[in-house]
C-alpha positions in Angstrom: -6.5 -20.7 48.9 -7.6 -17.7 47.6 -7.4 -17.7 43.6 -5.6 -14.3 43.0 -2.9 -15.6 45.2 -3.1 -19.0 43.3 -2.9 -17.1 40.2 0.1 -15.1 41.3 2.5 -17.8 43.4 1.7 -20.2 40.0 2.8 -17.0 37.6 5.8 -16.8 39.9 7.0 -20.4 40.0 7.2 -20.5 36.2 9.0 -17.4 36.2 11.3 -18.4 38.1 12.3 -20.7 35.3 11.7 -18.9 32.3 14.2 -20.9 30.1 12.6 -24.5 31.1 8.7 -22.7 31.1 9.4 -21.3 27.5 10.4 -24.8 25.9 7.6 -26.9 27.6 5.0 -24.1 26.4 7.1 -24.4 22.7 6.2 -28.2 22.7 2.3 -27.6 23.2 2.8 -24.9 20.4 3.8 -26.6 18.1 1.7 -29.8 18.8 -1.6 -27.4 18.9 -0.7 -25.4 15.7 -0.1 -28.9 14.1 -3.3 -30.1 15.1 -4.9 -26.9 13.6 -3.3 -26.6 10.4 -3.8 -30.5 10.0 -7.4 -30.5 10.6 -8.2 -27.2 8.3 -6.2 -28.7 5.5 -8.6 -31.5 5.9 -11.6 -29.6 5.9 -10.3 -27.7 3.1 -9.9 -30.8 0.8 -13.4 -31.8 2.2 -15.1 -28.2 1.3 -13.1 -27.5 -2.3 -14.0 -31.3 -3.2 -17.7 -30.8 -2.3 -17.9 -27.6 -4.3 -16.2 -29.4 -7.1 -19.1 -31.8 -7.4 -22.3 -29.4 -6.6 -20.3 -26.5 -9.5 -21.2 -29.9 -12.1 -25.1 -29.4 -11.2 -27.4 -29.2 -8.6 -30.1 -32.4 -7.3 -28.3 -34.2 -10.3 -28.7 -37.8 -11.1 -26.7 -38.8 -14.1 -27.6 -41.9 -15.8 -24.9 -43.8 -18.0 -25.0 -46.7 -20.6 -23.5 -50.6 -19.6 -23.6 -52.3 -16.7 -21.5 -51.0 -13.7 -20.3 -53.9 -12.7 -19.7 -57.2 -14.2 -21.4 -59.9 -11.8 -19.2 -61.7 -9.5 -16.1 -59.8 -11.1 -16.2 -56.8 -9.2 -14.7 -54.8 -12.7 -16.4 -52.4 -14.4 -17.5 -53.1 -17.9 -16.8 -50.1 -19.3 -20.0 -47.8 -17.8 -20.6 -44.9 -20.5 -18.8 -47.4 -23.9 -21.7 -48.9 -24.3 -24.6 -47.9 -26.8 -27.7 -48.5 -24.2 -29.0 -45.3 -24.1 -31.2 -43.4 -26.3 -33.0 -39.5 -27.4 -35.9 -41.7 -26.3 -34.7 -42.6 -23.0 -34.2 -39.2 -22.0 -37.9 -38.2 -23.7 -39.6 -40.9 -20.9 -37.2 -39.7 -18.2 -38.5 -36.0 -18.7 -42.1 -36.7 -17.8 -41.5 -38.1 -14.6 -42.8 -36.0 -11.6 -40.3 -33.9 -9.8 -37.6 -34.4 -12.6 -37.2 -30.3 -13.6 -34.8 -31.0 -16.4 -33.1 -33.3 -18.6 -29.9 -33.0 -20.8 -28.6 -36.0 -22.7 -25.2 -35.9 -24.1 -23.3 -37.5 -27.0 -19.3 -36.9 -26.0 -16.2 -38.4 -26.9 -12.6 -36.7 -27.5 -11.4 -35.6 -30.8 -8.2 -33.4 -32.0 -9.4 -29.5 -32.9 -7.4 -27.3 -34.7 -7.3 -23.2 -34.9 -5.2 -21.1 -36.8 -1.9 -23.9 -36.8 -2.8 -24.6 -33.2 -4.2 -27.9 -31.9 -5.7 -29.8 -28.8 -7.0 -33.0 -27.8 -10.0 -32.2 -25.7 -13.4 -33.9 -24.8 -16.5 -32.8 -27.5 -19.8 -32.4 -25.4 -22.9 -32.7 -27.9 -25.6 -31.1 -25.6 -29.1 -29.7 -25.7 -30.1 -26.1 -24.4 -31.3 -27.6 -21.1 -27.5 -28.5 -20.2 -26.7 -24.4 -19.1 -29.2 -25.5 -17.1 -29.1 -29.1 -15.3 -25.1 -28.3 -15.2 -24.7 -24.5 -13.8 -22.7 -23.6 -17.4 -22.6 -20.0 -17.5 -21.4 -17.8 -21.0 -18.7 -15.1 -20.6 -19.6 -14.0 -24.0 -21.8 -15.2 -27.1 -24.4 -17.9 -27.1 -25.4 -21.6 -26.2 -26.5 -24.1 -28.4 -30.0 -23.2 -29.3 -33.2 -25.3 -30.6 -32.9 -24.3 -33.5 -28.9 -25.5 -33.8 -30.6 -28.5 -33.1 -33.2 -29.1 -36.1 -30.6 -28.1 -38.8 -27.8 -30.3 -37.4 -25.8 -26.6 -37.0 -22.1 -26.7 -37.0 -21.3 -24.1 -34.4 -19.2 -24.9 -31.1 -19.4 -23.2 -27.4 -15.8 -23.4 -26.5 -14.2 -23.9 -22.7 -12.3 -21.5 -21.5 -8.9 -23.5 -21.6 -9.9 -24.7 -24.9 -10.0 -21.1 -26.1 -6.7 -20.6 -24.2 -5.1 -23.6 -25.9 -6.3 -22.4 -29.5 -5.9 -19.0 -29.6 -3.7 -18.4 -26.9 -4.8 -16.8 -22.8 -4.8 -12.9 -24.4 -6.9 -13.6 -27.3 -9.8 -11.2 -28.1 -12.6 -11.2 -30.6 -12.8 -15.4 -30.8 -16.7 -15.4 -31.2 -17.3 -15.7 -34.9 -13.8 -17.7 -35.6 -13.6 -21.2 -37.0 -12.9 -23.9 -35.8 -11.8 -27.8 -37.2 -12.9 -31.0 -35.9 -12.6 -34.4 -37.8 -11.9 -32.1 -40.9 -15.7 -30.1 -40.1 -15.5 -26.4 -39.5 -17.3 -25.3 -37.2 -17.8 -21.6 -36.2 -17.4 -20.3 -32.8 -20.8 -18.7 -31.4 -20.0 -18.8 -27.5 -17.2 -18.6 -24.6 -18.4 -20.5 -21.2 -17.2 -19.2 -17.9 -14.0 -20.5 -16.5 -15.1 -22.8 -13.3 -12.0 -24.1 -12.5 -11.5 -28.3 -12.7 -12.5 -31.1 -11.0 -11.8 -34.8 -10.5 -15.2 -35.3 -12.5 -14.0 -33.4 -15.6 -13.6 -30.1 -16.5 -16.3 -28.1 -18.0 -13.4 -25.7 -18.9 -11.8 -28.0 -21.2 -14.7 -29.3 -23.5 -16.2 -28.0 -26.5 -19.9 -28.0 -27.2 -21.7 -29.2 -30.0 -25.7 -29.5 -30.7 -26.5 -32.9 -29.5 -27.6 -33.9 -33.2 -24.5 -33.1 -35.0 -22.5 -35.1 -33.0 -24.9 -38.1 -33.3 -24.8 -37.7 -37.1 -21.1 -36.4 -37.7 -18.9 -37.6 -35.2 -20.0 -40.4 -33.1 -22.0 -41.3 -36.2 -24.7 -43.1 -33.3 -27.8 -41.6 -31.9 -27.8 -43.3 -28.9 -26.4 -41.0 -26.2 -23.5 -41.3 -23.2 -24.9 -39.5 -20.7 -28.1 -38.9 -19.1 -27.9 -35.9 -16.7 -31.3 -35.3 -15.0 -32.3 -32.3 -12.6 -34.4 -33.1 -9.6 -36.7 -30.4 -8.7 -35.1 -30.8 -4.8 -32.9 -32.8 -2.9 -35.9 -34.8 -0.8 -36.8 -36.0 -4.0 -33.6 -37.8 -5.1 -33.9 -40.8 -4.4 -37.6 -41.3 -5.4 -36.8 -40.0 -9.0 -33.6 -42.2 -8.9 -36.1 -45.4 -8.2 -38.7 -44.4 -10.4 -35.9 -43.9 -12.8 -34.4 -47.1 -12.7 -37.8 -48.6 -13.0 -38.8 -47.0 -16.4 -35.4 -47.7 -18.0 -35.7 -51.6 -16.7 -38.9 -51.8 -18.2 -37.9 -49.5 -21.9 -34.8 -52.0 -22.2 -37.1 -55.0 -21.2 -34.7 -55.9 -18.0 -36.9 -57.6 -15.2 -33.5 -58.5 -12.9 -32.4 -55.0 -11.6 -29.0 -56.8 -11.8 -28.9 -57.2 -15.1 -29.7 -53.6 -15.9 -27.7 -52.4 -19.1 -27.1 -48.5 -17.3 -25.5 -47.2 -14.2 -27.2 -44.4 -11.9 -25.0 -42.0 -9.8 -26.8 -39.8 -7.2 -24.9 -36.7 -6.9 -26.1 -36.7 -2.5 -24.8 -40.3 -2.5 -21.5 -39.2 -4.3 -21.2 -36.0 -1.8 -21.8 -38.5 1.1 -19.3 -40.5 -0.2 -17.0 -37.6 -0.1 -17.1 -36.3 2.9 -16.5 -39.5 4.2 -13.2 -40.0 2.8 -12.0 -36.7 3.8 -13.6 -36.9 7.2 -11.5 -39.9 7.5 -8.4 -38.2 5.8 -8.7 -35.3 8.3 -8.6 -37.5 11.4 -5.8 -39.6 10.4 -3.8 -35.8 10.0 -5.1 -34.8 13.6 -3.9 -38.0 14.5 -0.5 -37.7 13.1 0.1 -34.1 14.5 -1.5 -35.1 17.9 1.5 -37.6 18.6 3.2 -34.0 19.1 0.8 -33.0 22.1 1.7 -36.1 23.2 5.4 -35.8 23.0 4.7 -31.9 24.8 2.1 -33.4 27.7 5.3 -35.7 28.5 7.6 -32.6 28.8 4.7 -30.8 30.8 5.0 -33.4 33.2 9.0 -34.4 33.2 9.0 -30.1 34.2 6.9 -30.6 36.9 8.3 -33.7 38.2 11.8 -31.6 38.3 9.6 -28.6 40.3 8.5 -31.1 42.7 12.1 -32.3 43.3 13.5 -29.3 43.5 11.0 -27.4 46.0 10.7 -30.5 47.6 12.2 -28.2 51.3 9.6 -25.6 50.0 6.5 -28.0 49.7 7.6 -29.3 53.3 7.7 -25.4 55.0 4.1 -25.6 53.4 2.8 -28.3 55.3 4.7 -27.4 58.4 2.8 -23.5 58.5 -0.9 -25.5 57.7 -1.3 -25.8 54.0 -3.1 -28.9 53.2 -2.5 -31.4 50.5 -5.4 -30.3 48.3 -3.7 -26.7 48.5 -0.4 -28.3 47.7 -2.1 -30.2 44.9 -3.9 -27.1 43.5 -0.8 -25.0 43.4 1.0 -27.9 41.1 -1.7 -28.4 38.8 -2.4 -24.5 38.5 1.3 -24.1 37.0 0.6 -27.3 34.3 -2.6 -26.1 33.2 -1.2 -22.0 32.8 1.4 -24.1 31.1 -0.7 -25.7 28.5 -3.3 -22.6 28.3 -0.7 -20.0 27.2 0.9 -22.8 24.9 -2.5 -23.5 23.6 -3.4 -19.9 22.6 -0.1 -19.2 21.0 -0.5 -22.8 19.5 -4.3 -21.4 17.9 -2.8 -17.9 16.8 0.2 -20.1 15.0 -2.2 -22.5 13.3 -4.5 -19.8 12.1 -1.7 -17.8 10.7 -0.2 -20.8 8.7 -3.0 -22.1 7.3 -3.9 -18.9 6.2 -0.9 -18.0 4.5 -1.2 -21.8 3.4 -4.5 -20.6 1.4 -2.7 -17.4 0.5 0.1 -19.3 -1.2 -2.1 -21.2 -3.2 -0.5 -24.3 -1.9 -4.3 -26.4 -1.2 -7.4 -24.6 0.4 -7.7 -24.5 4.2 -10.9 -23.9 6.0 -10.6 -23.1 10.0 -13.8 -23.8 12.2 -14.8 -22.6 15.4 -15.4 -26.1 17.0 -11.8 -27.2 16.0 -10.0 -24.3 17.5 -12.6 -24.7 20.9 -11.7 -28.2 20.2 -7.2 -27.6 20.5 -7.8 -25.7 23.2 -9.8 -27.9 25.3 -7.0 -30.7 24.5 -4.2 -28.4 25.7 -6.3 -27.6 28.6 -6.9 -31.2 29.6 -3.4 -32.3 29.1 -2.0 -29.9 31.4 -4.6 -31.5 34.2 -3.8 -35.4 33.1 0.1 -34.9 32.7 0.4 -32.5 35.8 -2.1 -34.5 38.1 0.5 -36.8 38.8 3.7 -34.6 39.8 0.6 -32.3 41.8 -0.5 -35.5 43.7 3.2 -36.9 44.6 3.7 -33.0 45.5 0.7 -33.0 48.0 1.7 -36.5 49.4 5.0 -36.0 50.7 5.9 -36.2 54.3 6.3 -32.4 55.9 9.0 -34.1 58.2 11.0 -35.9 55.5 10.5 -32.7 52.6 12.5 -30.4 55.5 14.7 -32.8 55.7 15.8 -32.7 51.7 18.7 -31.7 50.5 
């Protein structure tokens, strides 16, 4: 059979039942544009989450004090509460090769007040190096400087939302203002950039301190409570994560790596881990809104079943004038997959338009990919050929004799 007059008798047969055409192509629709927006919501969680952890630093190892886990417990003992880690520490990491940068922090949350406004937000003593090792940009002002350092400086680098909270979102002119925490004033000398929040803290709502002064007036300890450390790429991570581990086991005098009184988190393992989840999270959606491609495949192929019965006299004047079974059999399966194709591109034109306006909205990111749209399509096309190979065979198999005979 020649394909332009496949092409046409199978346009014509669905035609001629627009009504029941129209809702079998409206159940691939909506099980395709499910599909789509499902997987891209994944994705989207998957993308905004990875972003989330690479805006906190780049190649970044962070080091923290106590044990992760208490042995055969499985609890944590309080990683980052304990007083492990010291200015020292982070003085040996430093001169390991490939480490680019180091920035120790002293933090801990405190109540600030401004001008009869207050907060409860996290106070990050820090080193220059931490605009650095932790992608911190200034909208306006300065960063703690060396010299903030040596003469234990009380001057604070505030968060956007802190700055928000204090002195309201319209506020102007807040450089130079003071500030009170733990009845200290401290003058304002710097605005970061607003980066947005993340499950791993927000940069947005912390205040920063020299490192010093909040050993010597706050947390009134030197040690520190973080150990963030810049790897000059990402092929070195892991070596400067071992070698690392190994310097800190022998400063603290630890010979069982399982008694080691600090945690290490690799910010490559902790993407890894990430992606993972949502990898997982976005198949179980596909999976969900796949049930409805199902549910259409089954209508695809309750349609053609009907066809078959109802031009059963038709299929038997076929055979009776020379068409052969495989002709019989092509003409069937023609009509399911045009079924499924046209469902399937309205399906992808559907999906794309509401995750889209899903992103527009602001409801949660969405991020579209060639390979899953290729992907929904392929699906639509191969369940037109699995759910209309068996109406197309039981088509091509009937009895020319018997089919005239139908009524």
């Amino acid at each position: 059979m020649i394909f332009s007059d496949l092409f046409e008798e199978t346009f014509l047969a669905l035609e001629s039942n627009k009504a029941r055409s129209l809702l079998t192509i409206l159940g691939i629709v909506i099980g395709i544009s499910s599909v789509i927006v499902m997987v891209s919501i994944g994705q989207g969680a998957q993308s905004s989450i990875s972003s989330s952890i690479e805006s906190i630093g780049s190649n970044l190892i962070t080091v923290s004090p106590g044990a992760q886990r208490s042995r055969g417990s499985g609890v944590s003992s309080g990683a980052g509460s304990a007083k492990t880690l010291t200015q020292e520490d982070a003085e040996a990491v430093a001169k390991i090769p490939l480490v680019q940068a180091v920035a120790p922090e002293n933090s801990g949350r405190y109540q600030v007040t401004a001008k009869g406004a207050n907060t409860n937000t996290s106070i990050d003593g820090v080193t220059p190096a931490y605009t650095e090792v932790k992608n911190v940009t200034l909208a306006e002002g300065n960063f703690i400087s060396e010299q903030n350092l040596s003469n234990y400086g009380k001057v604070a680098v505030l968060g956007s939302t802190v700055r928000d909270d204090l002195f309201g979102e319209a506020a102007g002119d807040v450089v130079g203002q003071i500030v009170r925490i733990k009845n200290l004033e401290f003058k304002i000398i710097g605005i970061t950039e607003a980066k947005g929040g993340s499950g791993f803290g927000s940069q947005d709502d912390m205040i920063f301190i020299p490192l010093t002064t909040a050993q010597r007036y706050l947390s009134g300890s030197e040690t520190i409570t973080t150990l963030n450390i810049q790897v000059v790429d990402s092929d070195s991570m892991a070596a400067v994560e071992e070698e690392t581990t190994s310097l800190l086991l022998d400063r603290h005098g630890i010979s069982d790596p399982e008694s080691a009184d600090f945690s290490i988190m690799n910010q490559a393992d902790l993407i890894s881990t990430a992606s993972s989840v949502t990898e997982t999270f976005t198949l179980l959606l596909a999976a969900i809104a796949g049930i409805s491609l199902v549910v259409g495949g089954i209508g695809i192929m309750n349609m053609m079943l009907t066809n078959v019965t109802e031009r059963t006299r038709e299929i038997g004047l076929r055979k009776a004038i020379g068409a052969k079974r495989h002709e019989i059999s092509q003409q069937f399966l023609a009509e399911a997959i045009m079924l499924t194709s046209v469902g399937g591109i309205i399906g992808i034109l559907l999906g794309w338009g509401l995750a889209f306006v899903i992103t527009l909205t602001g409801i949660t990111q969405t991020k579209i990919s060639l390979t899953s749209v290729l992907l929904a399509f392929g699906v639509s096309t191969l369940i037109g050929i699995v759910f209309g190979y068996y109406p197309a065979k039981r088509a091509a198999n009937m009895n020319p004799i018997e089919a005239l005979r139908y009524e």
